[in-house]
N, C-alpha and C positions, 0 to 999 in steps of 0.2 A: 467575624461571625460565621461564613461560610465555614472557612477552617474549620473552627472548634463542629460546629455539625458534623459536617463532612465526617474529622477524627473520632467524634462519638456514637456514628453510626457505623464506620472500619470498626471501632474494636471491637462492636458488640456482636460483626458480621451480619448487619443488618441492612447495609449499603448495598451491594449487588441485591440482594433482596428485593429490595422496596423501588430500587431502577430494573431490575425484569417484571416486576407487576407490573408498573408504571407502563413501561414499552410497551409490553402487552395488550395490554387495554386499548392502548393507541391505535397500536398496529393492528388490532382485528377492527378498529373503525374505520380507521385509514381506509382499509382496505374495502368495506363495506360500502363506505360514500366512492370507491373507486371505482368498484364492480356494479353500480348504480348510473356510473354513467355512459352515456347511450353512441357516445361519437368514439369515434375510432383513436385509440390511444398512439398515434405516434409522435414522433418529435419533429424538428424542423429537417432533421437528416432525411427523414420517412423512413428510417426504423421504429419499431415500437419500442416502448418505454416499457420497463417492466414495473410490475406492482409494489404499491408501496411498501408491502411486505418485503420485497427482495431489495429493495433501494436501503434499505436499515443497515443490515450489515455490510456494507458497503461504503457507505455513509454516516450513519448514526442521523438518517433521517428517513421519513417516512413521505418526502415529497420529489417525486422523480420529475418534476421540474428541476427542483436542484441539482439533486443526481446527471441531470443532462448539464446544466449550465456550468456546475462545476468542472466537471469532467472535460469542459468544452475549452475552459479556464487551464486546464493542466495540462491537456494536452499542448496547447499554446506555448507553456511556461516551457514544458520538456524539450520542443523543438527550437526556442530561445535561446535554453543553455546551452543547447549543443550546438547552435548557429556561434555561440558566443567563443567556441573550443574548433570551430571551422568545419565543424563535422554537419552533415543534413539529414536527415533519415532516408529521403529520397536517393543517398548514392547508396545507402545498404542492400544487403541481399536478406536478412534472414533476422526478425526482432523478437524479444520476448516479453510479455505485459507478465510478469509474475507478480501471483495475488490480483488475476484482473476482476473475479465477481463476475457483477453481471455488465463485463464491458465499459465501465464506468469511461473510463480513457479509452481501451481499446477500438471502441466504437467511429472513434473522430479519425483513426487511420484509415477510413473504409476507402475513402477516393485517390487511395495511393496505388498505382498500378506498378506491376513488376516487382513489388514490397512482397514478401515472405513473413504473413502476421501470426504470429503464436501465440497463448494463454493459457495459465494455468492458475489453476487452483486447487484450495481442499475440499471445498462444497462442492459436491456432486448438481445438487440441483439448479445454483449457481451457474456453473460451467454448463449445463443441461441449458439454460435460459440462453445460455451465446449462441451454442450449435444450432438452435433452434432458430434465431436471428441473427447471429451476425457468421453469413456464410462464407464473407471472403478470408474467414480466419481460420487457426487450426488452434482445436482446445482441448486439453488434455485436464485429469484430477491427479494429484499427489496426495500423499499423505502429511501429515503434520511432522513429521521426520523422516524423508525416506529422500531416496535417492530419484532426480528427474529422467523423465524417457529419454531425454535428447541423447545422441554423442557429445563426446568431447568436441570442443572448438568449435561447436555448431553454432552460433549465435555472433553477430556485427556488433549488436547492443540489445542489452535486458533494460529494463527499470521496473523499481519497486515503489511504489507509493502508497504510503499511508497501511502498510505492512509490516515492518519492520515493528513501530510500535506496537505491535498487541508480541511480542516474541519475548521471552527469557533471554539472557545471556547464551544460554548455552544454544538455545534455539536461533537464535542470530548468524554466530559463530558460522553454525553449521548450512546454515542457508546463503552465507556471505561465501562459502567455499565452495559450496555446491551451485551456484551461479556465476562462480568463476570458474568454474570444470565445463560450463557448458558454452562461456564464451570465447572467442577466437583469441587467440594473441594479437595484443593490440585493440582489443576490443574496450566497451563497452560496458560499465553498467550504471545508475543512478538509484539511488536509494533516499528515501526522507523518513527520517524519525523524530522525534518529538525532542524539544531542547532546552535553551534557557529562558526563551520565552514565552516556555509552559510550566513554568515554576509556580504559578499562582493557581497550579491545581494540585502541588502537591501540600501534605504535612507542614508543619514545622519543622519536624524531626527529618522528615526525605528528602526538603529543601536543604538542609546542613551537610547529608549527605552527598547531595547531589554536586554544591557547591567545592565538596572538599577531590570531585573528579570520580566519583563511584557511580552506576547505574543504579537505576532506582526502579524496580517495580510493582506495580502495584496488584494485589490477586495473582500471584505467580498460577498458580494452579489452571488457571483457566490461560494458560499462554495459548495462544494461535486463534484466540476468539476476542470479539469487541471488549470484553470485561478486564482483559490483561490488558495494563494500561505500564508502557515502559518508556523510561526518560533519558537521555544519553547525552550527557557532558560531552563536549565537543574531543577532547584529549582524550577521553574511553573511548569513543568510536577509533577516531584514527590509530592510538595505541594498538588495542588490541582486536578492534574489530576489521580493521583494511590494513591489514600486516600483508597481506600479500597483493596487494594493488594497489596503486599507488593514485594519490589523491589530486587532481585536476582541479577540482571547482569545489570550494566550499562557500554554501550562500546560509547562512542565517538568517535562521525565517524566507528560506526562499522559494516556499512554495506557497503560490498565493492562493489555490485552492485547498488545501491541507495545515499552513500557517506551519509547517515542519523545516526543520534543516533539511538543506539539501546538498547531497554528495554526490558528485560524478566522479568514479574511478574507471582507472583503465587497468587492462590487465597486466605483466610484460610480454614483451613482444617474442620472450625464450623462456622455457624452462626452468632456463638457468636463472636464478634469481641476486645470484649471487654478486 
């Protein structure tokens, strides 16, 4: 029954519709019972929490409780896998949260000392909410296709969480290559996208798809925003989207704050690929 709704609100283009009234509505209460209340908004770190307006796109939620607990959850997970590849965050010199928001992850590295924390994203006002709170970091804004400030080879380890899903194919691609120009040889990056155990949001028809090894997404038009929703067969990523890195860790379903696949690639260690 979900399906068939779901499918007969897609065709009619009434779907995104009736989910940004929705939101809406929400989020200016949210926000109203937030700005109502009289005690000092921080979390257990003693940064503040940003509002629940800003916790949305981020999360697709409007409780910065969560937004903290999650965030608190992924951070864990990400220094896990790489404990589990021998690697620590702690022996890097220079890291990058791309796609971090308002710090969701980027937040839990704060008591890392001699760490080199970077962030970026495409919201402006986002990125504006970190510099404003989280000062042991450095945060920059990109565009939706353009090229990062950094140098080449500047980067130990990036990761990407719960970003990669809202991209097009061709937007992937190009962020999968432009994240590896930025990190070192030998380096560095993890990525989660949505997988086979997010099949029970798609079609009928995107699930046959999906299953035959093709990417599936959904509202192309709106890629680089919560509305573009994109799904990635285990053999399409690695085919065509980590052809130039090579794949360390695949965990299915291994993030437990995002419920996404997760890929740790490295880069090589030359040029030479060959």
């Amino acid at each position: 029954m979900r399906r068939l709704i779901g499918s007969a609100l897609e065709s009619l283009h009434l779907l995104r519709i009736s989910r940004c009234f929705f939101r809406k509505l929400t989020g200016h209460w949210k926000n109203f019972i937030w700005s109502m209340k009289k005690h000092e908004k921080l979390a257990p770190d003693g940064i503040p929490l940003p509002s629940p307006r800003l916790c949305f796109p981020v999360t697709v939620s409007y409780d910065p409780n969560h937004y903290y607990s999650s965030g608190e959850i992924g951070s864990a997970s990400i220094r896990h896998i790489l404990e589990q590849n021998d690697k620590k965050i702690e022996s890097m010199e220079r890291i990058l949260d791309f796609g971090c928001g308002c710090g969701r992850l980027t937040r839990h590295l704060n008591n890392l000392s001699g760490l080199e924390i970077h962030g970026t994203d495409s919201s402006k006002e986002l990125i504006n909410w970190c510099i404003r709170n989280l000062s042991f970091g450095c945060f920059t804004t990109h565009k939706l296709e353009s090229k990062l400030v950094y140098a080449d080879n500047y980067f130990d380890f990036a990761y990407s969480v719960a970003v990669f899903g809202h991209f097009t194919e061709d937007l992937q691609k190009h962020w999968i290559n432009e994240l590896c120009r930025v990190i070192k040889p030998g380096g560095l990056l993890l990525v989660t996208v949505k997988g086979s155990n997010r099949t029970d949001e798609l079609t009928e028809s995107e699930e046959i798809e999906f299953n035959k090894g093709n990417m599936v997404v959904k509202e192309p038009e709106y890629s680089g925003t919560i509305y573009c929703l994109a799904y990635n067969p285990e053999s399409h990523f690695r085919t065509i989207l980590s052809s130039e890195m090579k794949v360390l860790t695949f965990l299915a379903s291994g993030s437990p704050d995002t419920f996404q696949d997760v890929y740790l690639l490295q880069k090589a260690q030359s040029l030479d690929t060959r």
